[in-house]
C-alpha positions in Angstrom: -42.3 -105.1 -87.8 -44.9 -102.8 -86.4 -42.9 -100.5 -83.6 -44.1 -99.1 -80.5 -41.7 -96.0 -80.5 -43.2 -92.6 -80.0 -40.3 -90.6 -81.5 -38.5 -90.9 -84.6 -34.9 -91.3 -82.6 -36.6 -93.7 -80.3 -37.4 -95.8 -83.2 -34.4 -95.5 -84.9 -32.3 -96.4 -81.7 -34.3 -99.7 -81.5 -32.4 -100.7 -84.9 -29.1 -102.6 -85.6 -26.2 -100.2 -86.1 -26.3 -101.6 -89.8 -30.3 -101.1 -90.2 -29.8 -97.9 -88.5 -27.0 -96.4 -91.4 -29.0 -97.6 -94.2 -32.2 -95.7 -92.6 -30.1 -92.6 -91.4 -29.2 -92.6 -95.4 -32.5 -92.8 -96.4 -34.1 -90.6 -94.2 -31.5 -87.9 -94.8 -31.9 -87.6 -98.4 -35.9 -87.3 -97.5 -35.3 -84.7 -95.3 -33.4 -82.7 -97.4 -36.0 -82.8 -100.5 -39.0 -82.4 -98.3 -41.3 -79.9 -98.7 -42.0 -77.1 -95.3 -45.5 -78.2 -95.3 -44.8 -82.1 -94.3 -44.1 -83.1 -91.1 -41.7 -86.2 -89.8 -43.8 -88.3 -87.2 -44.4 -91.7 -86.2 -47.3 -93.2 -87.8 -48.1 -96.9 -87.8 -45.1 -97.9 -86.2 -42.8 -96.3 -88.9 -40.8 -93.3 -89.5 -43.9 -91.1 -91.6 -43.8 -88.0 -93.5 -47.5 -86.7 -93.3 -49.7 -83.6 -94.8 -50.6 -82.5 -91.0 -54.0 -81.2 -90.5 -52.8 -77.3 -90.0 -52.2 -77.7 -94.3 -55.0 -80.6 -94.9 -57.5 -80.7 -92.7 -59.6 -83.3 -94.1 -56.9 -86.2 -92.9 -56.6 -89.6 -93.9 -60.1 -90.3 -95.3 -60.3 -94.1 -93.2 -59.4 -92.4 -90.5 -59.7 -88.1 -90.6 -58.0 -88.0 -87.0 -55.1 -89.3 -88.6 -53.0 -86.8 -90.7 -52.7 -87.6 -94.9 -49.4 -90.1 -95.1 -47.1 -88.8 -97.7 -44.1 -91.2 -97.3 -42.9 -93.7 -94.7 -39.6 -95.7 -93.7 -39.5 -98.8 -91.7 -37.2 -101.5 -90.5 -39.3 -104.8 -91.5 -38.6 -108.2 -90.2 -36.3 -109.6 -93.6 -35.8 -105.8 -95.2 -36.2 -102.3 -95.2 -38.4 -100.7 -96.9 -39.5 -97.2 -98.4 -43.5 -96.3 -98.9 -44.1 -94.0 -101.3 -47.9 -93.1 -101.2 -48.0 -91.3 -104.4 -46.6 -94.2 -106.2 -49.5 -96.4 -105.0 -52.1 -93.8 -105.9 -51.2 -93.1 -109.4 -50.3 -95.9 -110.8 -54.2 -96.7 -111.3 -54.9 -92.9 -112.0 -54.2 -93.6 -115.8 -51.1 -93.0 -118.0 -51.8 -89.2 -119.1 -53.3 -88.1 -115.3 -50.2 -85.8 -114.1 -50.3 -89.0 -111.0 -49.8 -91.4 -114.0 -47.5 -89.4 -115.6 -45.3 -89.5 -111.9 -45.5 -93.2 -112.2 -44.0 -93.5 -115.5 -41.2 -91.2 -114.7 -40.4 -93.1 -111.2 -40.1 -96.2 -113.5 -38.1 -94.6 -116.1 -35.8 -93.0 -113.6 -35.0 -95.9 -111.8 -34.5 -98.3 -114.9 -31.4 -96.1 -116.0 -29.9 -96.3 -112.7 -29.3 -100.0 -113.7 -29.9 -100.9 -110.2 -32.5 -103.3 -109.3 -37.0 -102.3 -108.0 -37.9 -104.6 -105.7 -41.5 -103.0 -105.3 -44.8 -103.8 -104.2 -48.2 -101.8 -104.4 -46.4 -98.5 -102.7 -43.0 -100.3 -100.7 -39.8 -100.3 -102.3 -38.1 -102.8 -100.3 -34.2 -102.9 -99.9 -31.7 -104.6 -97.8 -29.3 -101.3 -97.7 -29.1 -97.8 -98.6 -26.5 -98.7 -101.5 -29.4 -100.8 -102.9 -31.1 -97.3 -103.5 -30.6 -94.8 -106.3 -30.9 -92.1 -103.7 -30.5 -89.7 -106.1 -33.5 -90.6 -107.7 -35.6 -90.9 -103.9 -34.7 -87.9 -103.3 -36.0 -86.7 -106.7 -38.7 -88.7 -106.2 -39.9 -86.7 -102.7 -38.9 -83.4 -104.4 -41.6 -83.7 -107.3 -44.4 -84.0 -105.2 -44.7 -80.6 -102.4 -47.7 -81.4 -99.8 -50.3 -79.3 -101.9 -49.3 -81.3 -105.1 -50.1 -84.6 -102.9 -53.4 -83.1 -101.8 -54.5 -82.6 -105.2 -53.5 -86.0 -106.3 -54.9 -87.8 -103.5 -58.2 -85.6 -103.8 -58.6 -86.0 -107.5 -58.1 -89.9 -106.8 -60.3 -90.2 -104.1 -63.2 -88.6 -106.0 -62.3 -90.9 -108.8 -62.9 -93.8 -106.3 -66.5 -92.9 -105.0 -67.4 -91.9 -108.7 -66.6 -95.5 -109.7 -67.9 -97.3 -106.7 -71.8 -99.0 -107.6 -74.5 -97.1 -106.3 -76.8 -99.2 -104.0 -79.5 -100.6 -106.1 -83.4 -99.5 -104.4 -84.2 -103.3 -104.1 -82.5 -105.8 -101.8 -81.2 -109.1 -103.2 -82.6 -112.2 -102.6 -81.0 -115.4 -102.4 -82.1 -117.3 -105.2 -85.2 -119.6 -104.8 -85.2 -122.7 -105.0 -87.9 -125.0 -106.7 
């Protein structure tokens, strides 16, 4: 559920009480392994931890107004959930990139907590903190300072436009038919 808040305690005040302890948990073990050079915004309707422009100027390449997203925590309609950019961006950077090599840990890490991923593309989605290895999250955050992120969304991005097909000189035609 996309919110409207402007402020993170604005947001976080439009929760449940239950929602709300489960995010307070989350968010605190994100605070406390973040590096100085993110900063804790709303973005997208969710609580976002973002490379602001005074570190990365460059922004969000779909949008360069928009500072580089790092992390994000949101209250969806049927669960929480917890994005973690750089675990969307390297899993396709390869197994020996130092992104693929983040990947691998993440899943490693988690695995021996015993307790259960429920993942998608870069959302871990929970139904309460306790679901969470938090000491793993907050390992998780601590790996990867703002300038580490920049690098590994750089290096991917110019990975992207190297592999994207150059337009051909002649336009296609439909084909003709006899």
């Amino acid at each position: 559920m996309k919110s409207a808040a402007s402020t993170v305690g604005e947001y976080l005040s439009g929760v449940d009480e239950e929602r709300r302890k489960s995010l307070d948990a989350v968010r605190d073990v994100i605070l406390q392994n973040l590096d100085s050079d993110y900063e804790e915004l709303m973005q997208c309707g969710m609580i976002a931890y973002v490379v602001p422009h005074r570190v990365f100027p460059a922004g969000y390449h779909c949008d360069p107004r928009q500072p580089l997203q790092f992390a994000a925590l949101a209250a969806q309609k049927n669960h929480m959930a917890l994005y973690l950019m750089p675990l969307y961006s390297t899993a396709a950077m390869g197994k020996e990139t130092a992104g693929g090599k983040y990947f691998q840990w993440f899943g490693r890490a988690w695995s021996a907590t015993g307790k259960k991923l429920d993942m998608g593309k870069s959302c871990i989605r929970f139904k309460s903190a306790e679901d969470l290895p938090l000491d793993v999250i907050g390992e998780a955050i601590r790996r990867i300072p703002a300038k580490r992120w920049i690098e590994i969304y750089t290096t991917m991005m110019s990975a992207v436009r190297l592999k994207r097909p150059k337009p051909s000189a002649k336009p296609r035609h439909a084909a003709s038919s006899r």
